[in-house]
PDB file of the backbone (N, CA, C, O) and the ligand in Angstrom, with CONECT records:
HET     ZN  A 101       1
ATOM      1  N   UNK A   1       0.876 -20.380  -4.210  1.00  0.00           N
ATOM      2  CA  UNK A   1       0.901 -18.912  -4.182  1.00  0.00           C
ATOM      3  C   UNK A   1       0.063 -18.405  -3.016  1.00  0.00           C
ATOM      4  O   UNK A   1      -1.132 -18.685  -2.916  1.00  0.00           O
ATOM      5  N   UNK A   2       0.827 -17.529  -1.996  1.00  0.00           N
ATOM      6  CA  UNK A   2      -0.306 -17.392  -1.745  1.00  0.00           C
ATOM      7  C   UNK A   2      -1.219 -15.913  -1.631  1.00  0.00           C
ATOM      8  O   UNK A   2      -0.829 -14.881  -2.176  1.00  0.00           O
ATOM      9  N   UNK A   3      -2.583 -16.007  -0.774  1.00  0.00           N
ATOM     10  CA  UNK A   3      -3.153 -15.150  -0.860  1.00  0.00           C
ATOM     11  C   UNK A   3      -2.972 -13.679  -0.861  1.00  0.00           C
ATOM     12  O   UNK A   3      -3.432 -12.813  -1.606  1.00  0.00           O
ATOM     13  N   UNK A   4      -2.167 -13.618   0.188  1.00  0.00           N
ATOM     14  CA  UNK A   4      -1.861 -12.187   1.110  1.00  0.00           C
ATOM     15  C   UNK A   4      -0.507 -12.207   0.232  1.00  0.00           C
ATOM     16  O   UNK A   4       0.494 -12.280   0.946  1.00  0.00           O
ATOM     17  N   UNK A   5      -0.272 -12.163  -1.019  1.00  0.00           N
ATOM     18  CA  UNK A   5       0.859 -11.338  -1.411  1.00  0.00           C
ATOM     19  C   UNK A   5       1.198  -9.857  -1.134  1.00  0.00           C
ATOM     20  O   UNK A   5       1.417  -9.246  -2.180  1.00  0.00           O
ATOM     21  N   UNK A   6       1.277  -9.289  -0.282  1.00  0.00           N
ATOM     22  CA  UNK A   6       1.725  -7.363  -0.226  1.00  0.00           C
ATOM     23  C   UNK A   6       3.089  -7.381   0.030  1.00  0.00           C
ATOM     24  O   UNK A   6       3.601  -8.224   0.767  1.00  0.00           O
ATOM     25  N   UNK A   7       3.842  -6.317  -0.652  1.00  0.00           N
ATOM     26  CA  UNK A   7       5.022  -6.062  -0.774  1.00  0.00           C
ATOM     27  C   UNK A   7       4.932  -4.406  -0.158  1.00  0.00           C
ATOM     28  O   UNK A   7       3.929  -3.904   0.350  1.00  0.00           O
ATOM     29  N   UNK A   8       5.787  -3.977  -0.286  1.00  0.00           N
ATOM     30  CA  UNK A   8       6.655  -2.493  -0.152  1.00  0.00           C
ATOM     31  C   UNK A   8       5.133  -1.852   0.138  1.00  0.00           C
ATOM     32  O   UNK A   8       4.103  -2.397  -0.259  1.00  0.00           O
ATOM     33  N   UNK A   9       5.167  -0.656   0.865  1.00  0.00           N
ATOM     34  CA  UNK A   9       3.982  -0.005   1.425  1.00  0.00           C
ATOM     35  C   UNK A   9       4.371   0.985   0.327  1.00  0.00           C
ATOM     36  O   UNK A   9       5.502   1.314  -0.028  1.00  0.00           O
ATOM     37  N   UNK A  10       3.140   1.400  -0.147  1.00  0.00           N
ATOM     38  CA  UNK A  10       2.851   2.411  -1.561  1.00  0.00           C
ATOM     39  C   UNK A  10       2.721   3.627  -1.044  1.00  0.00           C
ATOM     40  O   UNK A  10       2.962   3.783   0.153  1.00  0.00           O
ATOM     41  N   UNK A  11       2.365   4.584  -1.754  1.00  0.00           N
ATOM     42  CA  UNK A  11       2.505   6.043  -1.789  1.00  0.00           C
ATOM     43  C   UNK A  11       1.182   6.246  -0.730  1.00  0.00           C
ATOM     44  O   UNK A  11       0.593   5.215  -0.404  1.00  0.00           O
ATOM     45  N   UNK A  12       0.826   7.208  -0.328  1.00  0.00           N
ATOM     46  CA  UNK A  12      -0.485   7.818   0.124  1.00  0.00           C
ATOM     47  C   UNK A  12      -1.142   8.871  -1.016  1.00  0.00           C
ATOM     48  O   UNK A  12      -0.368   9.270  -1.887  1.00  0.00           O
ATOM     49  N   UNK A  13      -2.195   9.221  -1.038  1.00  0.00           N
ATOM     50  CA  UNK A  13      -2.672  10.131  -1.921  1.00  0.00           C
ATOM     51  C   UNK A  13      -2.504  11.440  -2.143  1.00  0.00           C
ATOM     52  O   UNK A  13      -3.060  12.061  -1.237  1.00  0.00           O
ATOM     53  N   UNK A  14      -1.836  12.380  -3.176  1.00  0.00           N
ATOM     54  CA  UNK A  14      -1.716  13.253  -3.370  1.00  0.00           C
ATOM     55  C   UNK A  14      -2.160  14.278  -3.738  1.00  0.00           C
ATOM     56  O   UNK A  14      -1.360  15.168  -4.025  1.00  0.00           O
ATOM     57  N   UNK A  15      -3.745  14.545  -3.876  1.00  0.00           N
ATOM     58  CA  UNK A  15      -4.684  14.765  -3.928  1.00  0.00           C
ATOM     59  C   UNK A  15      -5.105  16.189  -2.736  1.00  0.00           C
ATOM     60  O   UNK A  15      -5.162  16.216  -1.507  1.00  0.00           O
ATOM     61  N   UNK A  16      -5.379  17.424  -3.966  1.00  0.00           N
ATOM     62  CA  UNK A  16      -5.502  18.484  -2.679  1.00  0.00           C
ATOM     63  C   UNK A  16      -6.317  18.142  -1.598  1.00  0.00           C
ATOM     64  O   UNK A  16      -7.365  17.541  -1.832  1.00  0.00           O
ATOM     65  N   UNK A  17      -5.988  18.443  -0.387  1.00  0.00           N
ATOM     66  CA  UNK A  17      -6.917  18.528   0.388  1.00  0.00           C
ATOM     67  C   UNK A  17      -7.132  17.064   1.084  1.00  0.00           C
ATOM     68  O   UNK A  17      -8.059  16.984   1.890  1.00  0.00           O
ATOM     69  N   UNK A  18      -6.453  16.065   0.865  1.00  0.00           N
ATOM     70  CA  UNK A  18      -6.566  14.695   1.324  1.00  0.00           C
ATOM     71  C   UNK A  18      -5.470  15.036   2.481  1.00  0.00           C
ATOM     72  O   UNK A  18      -4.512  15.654   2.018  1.00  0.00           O
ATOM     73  N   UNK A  19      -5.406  14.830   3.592  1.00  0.00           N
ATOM     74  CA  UNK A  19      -4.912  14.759   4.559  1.00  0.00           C
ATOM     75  C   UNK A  19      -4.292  13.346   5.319  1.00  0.00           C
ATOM     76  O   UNK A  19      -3.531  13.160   6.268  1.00  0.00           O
ATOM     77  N   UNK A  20      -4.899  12.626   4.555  1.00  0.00           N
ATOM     78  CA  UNK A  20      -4.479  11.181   4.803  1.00  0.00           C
ATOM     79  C   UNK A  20      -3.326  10.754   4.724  1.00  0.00           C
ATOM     80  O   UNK A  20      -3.350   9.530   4.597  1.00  0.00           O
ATOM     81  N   UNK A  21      -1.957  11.311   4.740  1.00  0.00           N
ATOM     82  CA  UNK A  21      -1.079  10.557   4.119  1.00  0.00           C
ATOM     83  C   UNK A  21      -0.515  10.098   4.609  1.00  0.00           C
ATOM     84  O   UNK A  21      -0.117  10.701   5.606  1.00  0.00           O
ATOM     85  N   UNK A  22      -0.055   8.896   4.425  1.00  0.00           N
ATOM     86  CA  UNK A  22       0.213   7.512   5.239  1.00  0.00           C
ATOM     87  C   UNK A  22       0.471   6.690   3.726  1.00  0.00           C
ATOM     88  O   UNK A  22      -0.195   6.753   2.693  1.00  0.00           O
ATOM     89  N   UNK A  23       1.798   5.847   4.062  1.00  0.00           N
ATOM     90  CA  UNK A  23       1.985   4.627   3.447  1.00  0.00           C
ATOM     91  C   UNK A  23       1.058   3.205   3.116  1.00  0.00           C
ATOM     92  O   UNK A  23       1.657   2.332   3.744  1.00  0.00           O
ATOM     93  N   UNK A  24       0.350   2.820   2.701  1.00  0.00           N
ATOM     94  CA  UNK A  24      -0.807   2.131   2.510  1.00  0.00           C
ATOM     95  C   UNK A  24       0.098   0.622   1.985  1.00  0.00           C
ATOM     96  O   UNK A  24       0.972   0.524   1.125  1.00  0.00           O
ATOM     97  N   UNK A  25      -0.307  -0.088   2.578  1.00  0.00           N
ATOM     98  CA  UNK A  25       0.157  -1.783   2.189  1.00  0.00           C
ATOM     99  C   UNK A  25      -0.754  -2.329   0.707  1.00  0.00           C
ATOM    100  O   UNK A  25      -1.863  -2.746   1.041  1.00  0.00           O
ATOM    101  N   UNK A  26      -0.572  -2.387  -0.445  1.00  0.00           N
ATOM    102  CA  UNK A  26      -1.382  -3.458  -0.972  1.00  0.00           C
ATOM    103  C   UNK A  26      -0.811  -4.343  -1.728  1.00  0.00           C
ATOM    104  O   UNK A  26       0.375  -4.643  -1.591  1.00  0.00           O
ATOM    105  N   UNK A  27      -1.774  -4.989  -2.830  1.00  0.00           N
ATOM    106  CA  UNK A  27      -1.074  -6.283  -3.257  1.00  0.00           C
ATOM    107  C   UNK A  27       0.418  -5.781  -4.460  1.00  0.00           C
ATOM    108  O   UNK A  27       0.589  -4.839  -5.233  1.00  0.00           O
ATOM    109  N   UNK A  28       1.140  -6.839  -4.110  1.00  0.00           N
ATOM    110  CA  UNK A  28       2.176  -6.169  -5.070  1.00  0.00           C
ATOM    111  C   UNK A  28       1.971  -6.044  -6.354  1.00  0.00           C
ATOM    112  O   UNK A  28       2.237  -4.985  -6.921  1.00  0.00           O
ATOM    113  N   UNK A  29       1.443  -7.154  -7.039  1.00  0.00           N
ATOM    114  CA  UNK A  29       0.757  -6.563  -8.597  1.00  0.00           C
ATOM    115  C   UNK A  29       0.001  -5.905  -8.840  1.00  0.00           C
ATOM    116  O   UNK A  29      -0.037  -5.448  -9.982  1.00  0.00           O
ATOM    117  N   UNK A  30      -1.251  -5.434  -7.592  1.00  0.00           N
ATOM    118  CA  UNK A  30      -1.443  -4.509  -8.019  1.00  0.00           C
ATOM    119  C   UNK A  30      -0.946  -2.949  -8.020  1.00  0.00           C
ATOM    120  O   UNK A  30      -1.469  -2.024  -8.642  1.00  0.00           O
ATOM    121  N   UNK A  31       0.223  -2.894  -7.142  1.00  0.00           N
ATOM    122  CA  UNK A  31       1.220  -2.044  -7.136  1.00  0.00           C
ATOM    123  C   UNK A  31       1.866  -1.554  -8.695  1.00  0.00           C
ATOM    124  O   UNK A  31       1.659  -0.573  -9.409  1.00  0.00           O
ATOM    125  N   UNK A  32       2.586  -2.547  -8.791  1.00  0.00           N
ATOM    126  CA  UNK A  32       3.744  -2.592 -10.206  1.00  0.00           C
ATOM    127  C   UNK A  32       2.562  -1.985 -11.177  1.00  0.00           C
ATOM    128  O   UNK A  32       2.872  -0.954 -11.774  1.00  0.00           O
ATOM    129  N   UNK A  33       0.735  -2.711 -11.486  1.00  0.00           N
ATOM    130  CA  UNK A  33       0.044  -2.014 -12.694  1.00  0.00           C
ATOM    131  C   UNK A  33      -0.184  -0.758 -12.396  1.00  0.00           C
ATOM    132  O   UNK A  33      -0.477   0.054 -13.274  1.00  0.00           O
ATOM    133  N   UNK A  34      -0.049  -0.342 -10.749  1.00  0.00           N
ATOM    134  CA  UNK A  34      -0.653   1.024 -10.933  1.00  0.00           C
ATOM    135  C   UNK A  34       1.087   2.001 -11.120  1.00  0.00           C
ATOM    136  O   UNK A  34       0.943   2.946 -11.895  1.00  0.00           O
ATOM    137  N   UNK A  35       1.881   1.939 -10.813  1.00  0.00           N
ATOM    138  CA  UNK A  35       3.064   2.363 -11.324  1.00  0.00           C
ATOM    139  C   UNK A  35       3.064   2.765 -12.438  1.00  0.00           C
ATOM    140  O   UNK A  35       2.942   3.957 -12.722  1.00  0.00           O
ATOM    141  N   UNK A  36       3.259   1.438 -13.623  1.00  0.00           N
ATOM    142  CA  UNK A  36       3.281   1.277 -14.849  1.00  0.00           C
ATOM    143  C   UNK A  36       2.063   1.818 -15.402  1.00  0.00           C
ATOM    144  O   UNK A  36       2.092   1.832 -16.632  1.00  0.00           O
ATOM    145  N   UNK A  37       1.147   2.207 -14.961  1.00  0.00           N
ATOM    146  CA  UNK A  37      -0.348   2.479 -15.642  1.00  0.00           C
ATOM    147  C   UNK A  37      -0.944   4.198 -15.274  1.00  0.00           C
ATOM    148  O   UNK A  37      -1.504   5.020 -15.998  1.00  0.00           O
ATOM    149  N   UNK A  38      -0.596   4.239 -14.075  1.00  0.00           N
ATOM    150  CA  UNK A  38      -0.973   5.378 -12.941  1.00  0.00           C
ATOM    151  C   UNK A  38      -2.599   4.763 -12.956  1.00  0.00           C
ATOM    152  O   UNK A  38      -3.540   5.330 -13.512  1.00  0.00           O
ATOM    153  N   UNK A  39      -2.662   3.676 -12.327  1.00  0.00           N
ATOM    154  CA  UNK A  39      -3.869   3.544 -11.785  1.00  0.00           C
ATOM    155  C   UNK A  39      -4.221   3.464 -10.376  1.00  0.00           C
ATOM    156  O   UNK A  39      -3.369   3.106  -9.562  1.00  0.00           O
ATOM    157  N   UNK A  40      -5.645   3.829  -9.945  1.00  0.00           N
ATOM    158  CA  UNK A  40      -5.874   4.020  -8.532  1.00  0.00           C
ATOM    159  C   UNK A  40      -5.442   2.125  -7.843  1.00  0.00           C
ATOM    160  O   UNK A  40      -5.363   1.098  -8.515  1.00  0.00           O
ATOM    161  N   UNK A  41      -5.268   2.277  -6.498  1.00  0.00           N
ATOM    162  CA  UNK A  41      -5.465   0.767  -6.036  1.00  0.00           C
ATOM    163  C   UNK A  41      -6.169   0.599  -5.069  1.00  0.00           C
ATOM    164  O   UNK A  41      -6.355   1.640  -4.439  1.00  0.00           O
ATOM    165  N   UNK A  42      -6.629  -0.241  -4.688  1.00  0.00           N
ATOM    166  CA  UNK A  42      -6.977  -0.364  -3.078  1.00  0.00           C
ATOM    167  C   UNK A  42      -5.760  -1.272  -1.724  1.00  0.00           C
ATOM    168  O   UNK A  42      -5.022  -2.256  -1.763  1.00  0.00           O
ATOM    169  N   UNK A  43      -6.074  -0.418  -0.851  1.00  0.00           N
ATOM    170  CA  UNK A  43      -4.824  -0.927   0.068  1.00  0.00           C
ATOM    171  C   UNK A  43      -5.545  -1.424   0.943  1.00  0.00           C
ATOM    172  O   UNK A  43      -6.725  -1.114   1.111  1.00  0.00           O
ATOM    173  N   UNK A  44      -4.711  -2.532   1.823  1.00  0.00           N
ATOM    174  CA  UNK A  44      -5.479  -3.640   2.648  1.00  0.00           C
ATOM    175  C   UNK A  44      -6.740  -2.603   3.468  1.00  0.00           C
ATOM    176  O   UNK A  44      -7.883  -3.054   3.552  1.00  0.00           O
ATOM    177  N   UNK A  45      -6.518  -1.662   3.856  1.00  0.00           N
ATOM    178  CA  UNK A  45      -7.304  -1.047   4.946  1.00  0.00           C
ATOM    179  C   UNK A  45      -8.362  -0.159   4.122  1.00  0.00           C
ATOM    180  O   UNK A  45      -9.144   0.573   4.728  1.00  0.00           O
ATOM    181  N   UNK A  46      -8.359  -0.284   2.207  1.00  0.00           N
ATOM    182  CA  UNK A  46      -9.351  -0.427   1.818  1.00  0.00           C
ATOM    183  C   UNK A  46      -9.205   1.154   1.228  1.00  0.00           C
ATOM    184  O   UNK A  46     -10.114   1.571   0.510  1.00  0.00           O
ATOM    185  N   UNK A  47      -8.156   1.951   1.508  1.00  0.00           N
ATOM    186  CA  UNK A  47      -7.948   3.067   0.777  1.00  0.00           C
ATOM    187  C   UNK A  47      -8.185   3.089  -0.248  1.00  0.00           C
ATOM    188  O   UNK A  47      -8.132   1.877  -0.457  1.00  0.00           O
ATOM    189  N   UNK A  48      -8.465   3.568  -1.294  1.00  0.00           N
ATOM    190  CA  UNK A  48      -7.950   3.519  -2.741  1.00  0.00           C
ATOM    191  C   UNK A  48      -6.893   5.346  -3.117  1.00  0.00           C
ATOM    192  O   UNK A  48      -7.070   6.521  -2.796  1.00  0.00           O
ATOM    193  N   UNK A  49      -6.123   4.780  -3.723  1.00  0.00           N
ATOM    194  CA  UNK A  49      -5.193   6.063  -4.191  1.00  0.00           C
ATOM    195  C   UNK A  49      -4.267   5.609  -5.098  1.00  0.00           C
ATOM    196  O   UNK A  49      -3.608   4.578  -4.963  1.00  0.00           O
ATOM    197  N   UNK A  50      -4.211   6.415  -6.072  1.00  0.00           N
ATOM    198  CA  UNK A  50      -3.083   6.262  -7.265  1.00  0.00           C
ATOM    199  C   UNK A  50      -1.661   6.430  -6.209  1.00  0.00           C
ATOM    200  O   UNK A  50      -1.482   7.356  -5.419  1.00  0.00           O
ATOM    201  N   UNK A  51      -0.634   5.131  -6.478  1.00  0.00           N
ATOM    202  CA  UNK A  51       0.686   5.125  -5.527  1.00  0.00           C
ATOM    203  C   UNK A  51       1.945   5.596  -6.383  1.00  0.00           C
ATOM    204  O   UNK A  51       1.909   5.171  -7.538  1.00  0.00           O
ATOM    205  N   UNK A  52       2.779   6.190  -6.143  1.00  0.00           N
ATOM    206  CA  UNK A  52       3.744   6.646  -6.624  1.00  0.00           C
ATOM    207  C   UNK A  52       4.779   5.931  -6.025  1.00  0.00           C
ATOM    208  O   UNK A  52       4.716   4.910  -5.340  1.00  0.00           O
ATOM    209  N   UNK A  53       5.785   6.629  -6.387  1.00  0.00           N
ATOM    210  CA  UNK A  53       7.281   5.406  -6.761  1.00  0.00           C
ATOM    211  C   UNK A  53       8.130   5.795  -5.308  1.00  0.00           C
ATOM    212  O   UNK A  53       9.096   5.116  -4.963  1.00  0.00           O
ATOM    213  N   UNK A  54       7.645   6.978  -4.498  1.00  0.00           N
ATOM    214  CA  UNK A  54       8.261   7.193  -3.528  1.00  0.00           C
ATOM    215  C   UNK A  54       7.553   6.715  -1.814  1.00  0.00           C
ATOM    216  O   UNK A  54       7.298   7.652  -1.057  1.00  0.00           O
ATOM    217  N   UNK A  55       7.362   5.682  -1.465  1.00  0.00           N
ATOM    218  CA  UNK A  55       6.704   5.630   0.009  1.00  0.00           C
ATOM    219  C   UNK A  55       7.528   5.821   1.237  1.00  0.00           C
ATOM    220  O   UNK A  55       7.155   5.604   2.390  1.00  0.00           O
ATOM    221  N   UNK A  56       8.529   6.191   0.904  1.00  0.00           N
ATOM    222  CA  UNK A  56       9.541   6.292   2.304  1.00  0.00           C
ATOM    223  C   UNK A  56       9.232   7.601   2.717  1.00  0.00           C
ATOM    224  O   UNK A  56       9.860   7.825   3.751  1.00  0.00           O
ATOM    225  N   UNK A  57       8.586   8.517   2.396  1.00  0.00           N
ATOM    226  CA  UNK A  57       8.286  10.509   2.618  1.00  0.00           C
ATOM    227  C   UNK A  57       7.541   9.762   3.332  1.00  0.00           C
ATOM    228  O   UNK A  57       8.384   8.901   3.584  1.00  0.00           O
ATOM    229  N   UNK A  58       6.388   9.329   3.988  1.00  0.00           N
ATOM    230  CA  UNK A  58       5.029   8.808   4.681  1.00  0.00           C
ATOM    231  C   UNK A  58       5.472   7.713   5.641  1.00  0.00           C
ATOM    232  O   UNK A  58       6.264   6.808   5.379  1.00  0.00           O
ATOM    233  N   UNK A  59       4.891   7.914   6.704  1.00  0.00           N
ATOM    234  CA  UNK A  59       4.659   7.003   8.245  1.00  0.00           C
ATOM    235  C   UNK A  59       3.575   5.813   7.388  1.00  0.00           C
ATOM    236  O   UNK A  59       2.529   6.170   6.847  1.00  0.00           O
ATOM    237  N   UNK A  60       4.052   4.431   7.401  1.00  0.00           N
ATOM    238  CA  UNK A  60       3.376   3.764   7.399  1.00  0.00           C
ATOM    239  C   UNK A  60       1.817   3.429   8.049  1.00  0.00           C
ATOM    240  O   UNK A  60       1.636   3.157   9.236  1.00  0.00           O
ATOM    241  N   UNK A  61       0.639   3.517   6.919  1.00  0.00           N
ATOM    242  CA  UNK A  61      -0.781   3.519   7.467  1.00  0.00           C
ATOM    243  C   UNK A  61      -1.039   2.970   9.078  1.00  0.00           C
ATOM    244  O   UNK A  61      -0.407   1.931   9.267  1.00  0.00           O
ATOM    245  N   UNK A  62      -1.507   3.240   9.802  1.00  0.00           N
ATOM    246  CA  UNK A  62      -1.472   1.943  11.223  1.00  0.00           C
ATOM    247  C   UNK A  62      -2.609   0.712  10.820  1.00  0.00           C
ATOM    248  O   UNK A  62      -2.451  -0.487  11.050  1.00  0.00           O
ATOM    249  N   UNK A  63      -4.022   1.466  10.030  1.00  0.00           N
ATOM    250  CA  UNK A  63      -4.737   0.091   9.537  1.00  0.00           C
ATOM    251  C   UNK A  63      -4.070  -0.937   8.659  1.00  0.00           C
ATOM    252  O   UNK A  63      -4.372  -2.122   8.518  1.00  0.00           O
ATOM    253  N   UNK A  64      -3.023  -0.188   8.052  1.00  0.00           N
ATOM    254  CA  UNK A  64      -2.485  -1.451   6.705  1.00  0.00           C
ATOM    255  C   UNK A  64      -1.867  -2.221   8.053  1.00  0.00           C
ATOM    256  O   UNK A  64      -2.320  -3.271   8.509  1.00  0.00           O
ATOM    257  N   UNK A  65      -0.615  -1.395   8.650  1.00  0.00           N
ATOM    258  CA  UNK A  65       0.504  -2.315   9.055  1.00  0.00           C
ATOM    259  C   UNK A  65      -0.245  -3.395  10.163  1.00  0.00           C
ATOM    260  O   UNK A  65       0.308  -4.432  10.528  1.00  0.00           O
ATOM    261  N   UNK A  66      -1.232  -3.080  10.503  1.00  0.00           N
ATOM    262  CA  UNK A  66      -1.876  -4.121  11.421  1.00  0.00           C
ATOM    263  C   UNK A  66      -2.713  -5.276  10.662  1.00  0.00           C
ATOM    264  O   UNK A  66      -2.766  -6.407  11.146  1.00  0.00           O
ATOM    265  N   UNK A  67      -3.231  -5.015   9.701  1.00  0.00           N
ATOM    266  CA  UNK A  67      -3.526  -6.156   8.931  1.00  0.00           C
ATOM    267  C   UNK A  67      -2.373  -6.792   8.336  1.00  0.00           C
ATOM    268  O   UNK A  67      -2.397  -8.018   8.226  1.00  0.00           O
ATOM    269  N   UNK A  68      -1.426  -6.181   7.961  1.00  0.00           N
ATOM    270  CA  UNK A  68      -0.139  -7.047   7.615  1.00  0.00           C
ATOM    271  C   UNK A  68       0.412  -7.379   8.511  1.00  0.00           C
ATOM    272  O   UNK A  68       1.512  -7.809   8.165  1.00  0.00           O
ATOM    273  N   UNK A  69       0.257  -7.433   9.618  1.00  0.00           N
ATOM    274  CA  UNK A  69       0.985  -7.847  10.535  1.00  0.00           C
ATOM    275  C   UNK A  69       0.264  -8.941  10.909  1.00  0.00           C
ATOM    276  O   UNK A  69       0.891  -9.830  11.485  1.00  0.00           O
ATOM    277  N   UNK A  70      -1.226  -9.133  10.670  1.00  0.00           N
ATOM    278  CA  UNK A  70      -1.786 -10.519  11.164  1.00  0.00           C
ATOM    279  C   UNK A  70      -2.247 -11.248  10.346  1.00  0.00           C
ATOM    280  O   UNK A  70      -2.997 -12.200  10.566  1.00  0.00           O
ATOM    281  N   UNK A  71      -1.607 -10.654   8.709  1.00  0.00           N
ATOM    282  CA  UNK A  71      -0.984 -11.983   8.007  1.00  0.00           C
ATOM    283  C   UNK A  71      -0.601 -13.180   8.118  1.00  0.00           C
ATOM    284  O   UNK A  71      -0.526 -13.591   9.276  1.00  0.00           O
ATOM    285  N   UNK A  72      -0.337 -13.866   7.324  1.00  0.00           N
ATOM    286  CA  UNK A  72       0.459 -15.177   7.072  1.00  0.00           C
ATOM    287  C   UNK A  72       2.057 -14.846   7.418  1.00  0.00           C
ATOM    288  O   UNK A  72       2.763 -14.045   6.806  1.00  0.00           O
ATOM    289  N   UNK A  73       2.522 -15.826   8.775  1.00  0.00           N
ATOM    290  CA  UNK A  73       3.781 -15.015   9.178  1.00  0.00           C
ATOM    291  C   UNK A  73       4.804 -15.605   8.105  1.00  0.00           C
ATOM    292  O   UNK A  73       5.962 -15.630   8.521  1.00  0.00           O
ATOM    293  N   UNK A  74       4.643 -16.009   7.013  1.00  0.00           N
ATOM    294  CA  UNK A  74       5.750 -16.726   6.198  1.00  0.00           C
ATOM    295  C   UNK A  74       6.012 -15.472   5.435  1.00  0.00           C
ATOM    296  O   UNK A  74       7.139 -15.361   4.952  1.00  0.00           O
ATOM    297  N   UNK A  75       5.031 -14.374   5.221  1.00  0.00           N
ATOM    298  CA  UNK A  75       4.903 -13.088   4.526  1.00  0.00           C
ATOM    299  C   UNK A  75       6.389 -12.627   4.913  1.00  0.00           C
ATOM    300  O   UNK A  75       6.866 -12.801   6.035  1.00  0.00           O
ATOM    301  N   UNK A  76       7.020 -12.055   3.910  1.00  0.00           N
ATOM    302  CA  UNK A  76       8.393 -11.133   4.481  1.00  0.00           C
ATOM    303  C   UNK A  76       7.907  -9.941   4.782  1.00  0.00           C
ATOM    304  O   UNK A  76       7.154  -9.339   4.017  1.00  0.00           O
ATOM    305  N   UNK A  77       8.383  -9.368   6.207  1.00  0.00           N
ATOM    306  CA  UNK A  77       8.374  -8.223   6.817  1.00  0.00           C
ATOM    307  C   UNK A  77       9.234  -7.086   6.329  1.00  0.00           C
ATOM    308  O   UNK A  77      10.333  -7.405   6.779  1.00  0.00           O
ATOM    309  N   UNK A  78       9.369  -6.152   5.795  1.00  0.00           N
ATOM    310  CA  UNK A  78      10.256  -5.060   5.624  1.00  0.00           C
ATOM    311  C   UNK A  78      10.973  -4.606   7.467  1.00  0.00           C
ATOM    312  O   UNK A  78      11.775  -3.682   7.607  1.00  0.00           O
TER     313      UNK A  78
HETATM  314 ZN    ZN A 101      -3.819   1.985   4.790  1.00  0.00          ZN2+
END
């Protein structure tokens, strides 16, 4: 298994006044519990934000996609 499991880039935070929004990379399970749970997560670049079911509205983070990008290249790329 390995380490750097991240899947699908998650929601950004919806949160008044957060300006941040950007697609955030993190681990995929912890994706699916915060879905199923509405819990906050942390994303590779260390965000934390409750992710919602829609990340395609948001420009992918540039800190996530660059740490996923110097991943493990066996990682699948979207
Ligand atoms: Zn990010």
């Amino acid at each position: 298994m390995s380490a750097a499991t991240v899947e699908a880039p998650t929601l950004t935070p919806s949160a008044p006044g957060d300006h941040d929004r950007f697609s955030h990379f993190a681990r995929a399970d912890q994706i699916a519990d915060a879905l199923v749970f509405g819990l906050a997560i942390e994303a590779l670049c260390g965000k934390k934000w409750v992710p919602t079911a829609d990340p395609s509205r948001f420009p992918v983070c540039p800190a996530c996609q660059e740490l996923y990008d110097a991943m493990d290249p066996g990682t699948e790329v979207p």
